[in-house]
Structures are given as structure tokens and as C-alpha cells.
N, C-alpha and C positions, 0 to 999 in steps of 0.2 A: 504493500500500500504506500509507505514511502516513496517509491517512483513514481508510483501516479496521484500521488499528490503533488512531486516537484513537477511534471510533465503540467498540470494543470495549474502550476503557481506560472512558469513559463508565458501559457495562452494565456491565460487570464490578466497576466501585467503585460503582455501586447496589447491585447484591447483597451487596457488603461491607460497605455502609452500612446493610444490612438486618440484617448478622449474620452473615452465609457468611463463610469464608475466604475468600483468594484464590485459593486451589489450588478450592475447592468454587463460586465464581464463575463459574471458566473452565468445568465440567463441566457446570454451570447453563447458559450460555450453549450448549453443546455440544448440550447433550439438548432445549434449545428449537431452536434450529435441525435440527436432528434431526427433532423432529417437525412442526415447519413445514415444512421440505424432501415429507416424507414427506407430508403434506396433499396439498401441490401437485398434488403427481404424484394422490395417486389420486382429486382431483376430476375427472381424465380418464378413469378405466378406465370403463367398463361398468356401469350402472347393473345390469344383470343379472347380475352377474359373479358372484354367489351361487345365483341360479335352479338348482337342482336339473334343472329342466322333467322331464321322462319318467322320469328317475331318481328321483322324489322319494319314490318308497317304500323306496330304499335308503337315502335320506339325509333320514331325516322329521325330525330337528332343523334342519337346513339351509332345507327346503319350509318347515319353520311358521317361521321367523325369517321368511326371506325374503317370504312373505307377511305379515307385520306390521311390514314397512318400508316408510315412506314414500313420497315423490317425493322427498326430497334426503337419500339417508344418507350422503352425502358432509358434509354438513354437519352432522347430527346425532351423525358418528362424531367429527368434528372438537369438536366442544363437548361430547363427555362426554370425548375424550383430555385436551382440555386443563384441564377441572374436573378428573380426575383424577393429573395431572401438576402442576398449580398446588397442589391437595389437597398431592399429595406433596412437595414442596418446602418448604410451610409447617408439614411436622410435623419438619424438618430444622433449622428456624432452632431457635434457643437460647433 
């Protein structure tokens, strides 16, 4: 535990050296692991896990997305979360 408490004194006083409190540091760190954690896992689910299939006249928002995704939106969801979480954090600095 000693290492990853120094590993987290490290991040934590970057972000404070950027501006953040410390109290807004630890919350910073929280919500990035948050959604790394959250990544991980759904680069496993189902690439089809949106597919309407037979359904999709009941769910014609869900069909037309789903068909104008790619071959990785596992990766594509990942790099607009975190433009838009990196976005977010830098309208918070001072």
C-alpha cells in the first residue's frame, strides 16, 4: 500500500500543481480511474451489443446509430469520453 499511496501523492500534487485543490485532485484522480476502469470492461462486451436486429423499426434511433459505427467503437467511445472529460476538467482549472 505504501506504493500506491506514493504513486497517488505523485498524481495528485500534478493536479495541484496545475491549479486543482487537493480535495479537487483526489476527485480528479477518482473520475479518471472511473472511466479507465469503465473502458476496460466494455472493450469486452459485444461489438453488437447495440444491434436492434429485427427490432429495429421499434428502435430506428438505435438501427441508424448502430449502423454508422464502425469496426472499433470501443475505441472510438473511448476517445470522445476522454476528449470530453479532459474538455471538462480544463474549464475547472483557475
Amino acid at each position: 500500500m505504501p506504493g500506491t499511496l506514493g504513486m497517488y501523492e505523485q498524481v495528485t500534487s500534478a493536479f495541484v500543481a496545475f491549479g486543482f485543490t487537493p480535495r479537487d485532485a483526489l476527485l480528479t484522480v477518482e473520475a479518471l480511474e472511473a472511466f479507465l476502469l469503465g473502458s476496460a470492461t466494455d472493450v469486452h462486451a459485444p461489438i453488437d451489443i447495440f444491434d436492434p436486429g429485427q427490432r429495429a423499426s421499434s428502435h430506428p434511433t438505435m438501427a441508424e446509430g448502430f449502423a454508422e459505427l464502425g469496426s472499433t467503437p470501443q475505441d472510438e467511445a473511448f476517445e470522445l469520453g476522454l476528449a470530453a472529460l479532459l474538455t471538462g476538467l480544463s474549464i475547472r482549472l483557475p
